[in-house]
N, C-alpha and C positions, 0 to 999 in steps of 0.2 A: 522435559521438553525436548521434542528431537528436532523440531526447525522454528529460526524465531527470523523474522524479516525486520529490518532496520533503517529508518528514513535521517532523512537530514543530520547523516555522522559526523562530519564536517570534516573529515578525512580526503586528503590528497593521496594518490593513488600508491606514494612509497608509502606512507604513512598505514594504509588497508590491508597494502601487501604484506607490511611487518606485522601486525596485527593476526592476520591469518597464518604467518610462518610460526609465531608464536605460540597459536592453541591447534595448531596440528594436529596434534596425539587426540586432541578431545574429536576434533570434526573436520570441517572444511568449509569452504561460501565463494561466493560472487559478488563482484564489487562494481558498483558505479560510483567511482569518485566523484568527490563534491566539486561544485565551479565555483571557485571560489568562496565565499562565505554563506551559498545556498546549496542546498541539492545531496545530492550523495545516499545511496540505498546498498545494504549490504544484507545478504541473503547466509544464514547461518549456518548448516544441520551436523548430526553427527551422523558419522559413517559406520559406526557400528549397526543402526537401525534404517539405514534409507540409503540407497542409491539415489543419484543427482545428475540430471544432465541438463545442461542449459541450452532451451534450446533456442533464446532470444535475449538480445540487450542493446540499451541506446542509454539517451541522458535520462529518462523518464520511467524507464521498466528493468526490471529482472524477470524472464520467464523461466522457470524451469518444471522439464519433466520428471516427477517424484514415481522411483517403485517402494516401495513399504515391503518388507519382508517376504520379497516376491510373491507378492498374490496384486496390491493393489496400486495401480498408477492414477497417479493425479497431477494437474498443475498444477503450480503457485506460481502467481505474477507479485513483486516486490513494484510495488508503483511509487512516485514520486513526480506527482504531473507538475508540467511547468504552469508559470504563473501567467503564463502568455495564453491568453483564451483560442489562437490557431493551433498554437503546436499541441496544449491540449486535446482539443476536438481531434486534428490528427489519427493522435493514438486512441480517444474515445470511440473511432470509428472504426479502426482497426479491430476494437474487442468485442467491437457490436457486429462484425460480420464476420468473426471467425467462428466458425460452429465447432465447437467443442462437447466430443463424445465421452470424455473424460470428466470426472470430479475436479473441479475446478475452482479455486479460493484467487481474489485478486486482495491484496490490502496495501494499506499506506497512507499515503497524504494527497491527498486528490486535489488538492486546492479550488475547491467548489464545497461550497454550500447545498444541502436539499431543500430546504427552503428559510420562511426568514426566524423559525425559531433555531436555527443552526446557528445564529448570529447575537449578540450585545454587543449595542454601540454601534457608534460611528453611521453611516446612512442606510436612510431603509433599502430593501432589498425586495420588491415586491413583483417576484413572476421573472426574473431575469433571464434571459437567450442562454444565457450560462447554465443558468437553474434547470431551464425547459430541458433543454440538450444534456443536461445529465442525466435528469431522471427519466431522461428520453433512452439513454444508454441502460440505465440497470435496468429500466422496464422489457424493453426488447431485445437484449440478451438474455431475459429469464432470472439473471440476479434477484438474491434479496441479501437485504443487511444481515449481519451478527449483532447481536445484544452485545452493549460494552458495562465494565465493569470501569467506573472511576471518574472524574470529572468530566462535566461535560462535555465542554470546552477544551480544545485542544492546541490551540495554537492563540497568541497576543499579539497586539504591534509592540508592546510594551510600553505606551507612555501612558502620563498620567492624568488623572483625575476624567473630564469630560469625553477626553480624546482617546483616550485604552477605548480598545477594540478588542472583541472573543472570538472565536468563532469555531465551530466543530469541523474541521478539513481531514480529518483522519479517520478512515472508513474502512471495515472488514465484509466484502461481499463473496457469497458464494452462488454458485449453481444447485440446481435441482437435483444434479445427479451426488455431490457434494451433498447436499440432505439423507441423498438415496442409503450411503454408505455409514452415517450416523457418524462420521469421525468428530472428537471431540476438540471443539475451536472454541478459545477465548480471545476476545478483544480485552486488553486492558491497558485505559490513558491511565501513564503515572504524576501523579505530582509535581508541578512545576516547582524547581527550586532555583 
């Protein structure tokens, strides 16, 4: 694996920094530290196989531009959207109107649902402005999903019995041109423990 994108580390920004001083020899990455006990996305690769330049970041994204063995450039956007349905839309708009001629992969925690079987529990979700406006986003920038490999369900409220809440917020989309090139991408949710 020569880049792996990392959401809700729960790392404060010495804390990332020591982290990356420490597997040096292996690679390198980009850090958006967590606020507090939410947030935080850390972008991985090793430098032996990929040049890295970043050419975007806030509380919500990591963008970087990827050369592969000099021949092939791509993005990866390391997302980690707020739960705040403005600042969200925001940056969903920003991705809807950047035209990208490049192979382009966004993943992360989108914190949106596609629709209501993205959900168990807690209340119905039926056609939501959130909903529309997402899938208003992957439609009209061209996106489509990645196949994931592992549990549904990606994120809990964690409590119990009637009130646990599931829901799929953790999303691997790419571009057409990203198809174009056949690189091989896996999404995989691990095991909550």
């Amino acid at each position: 694996m020569d880049l792996i994108i990392l959401q809700e580390i729960h790392l404060l920004l010495e804390e990332a920094e020591d982290f990356l001083f420490k597997h040096r020899r292996v690679g390198s990455g980009e850090i958006v530290p967590s606020r507090g006990r939410s947030g935080g996305i850390m972008v991985l690769w090793k430098n032996k196989s990929l040049e890295v330049k970043c050419v975007y970041k806030d509380e919500q994204c990591i963008n970087c531009l990827i050369k592969q063995k000099n021949v092939r450039i791509f993005l990866v956007s390391g997302i980690y959207d707020s739960t705040n349905y403005m600042k969200r839309n925001e940056m969903w708009k920003m991705y809807k109107d950047l035209k990208m001629y490049h192979p382009w992969v966004i993943a992360g925690d989108m914190n949106c649902i596609r629709d209501s079987s993205d959900k168990l529990g807690g209340r119905d979700v039926t056609n939501s402005k959130a909903i529309r406006d997402f899938n208003s986003l992957i439609d009209e920038a061209g996106h489509m999903e990645v196949s994931f490999k592992g549990p549904k369900y990606t994120w809990t409220n964690n409590r119990k019995g009637n009130a646990r809440v599931h829901a799929r917020l953790d999303r691997v989309l790419v571009n057409s041109k990203w198809l174009d090139i056949n690189m091989e991408m896996k999404e995989v949710h691990l095991q909550r423990v």
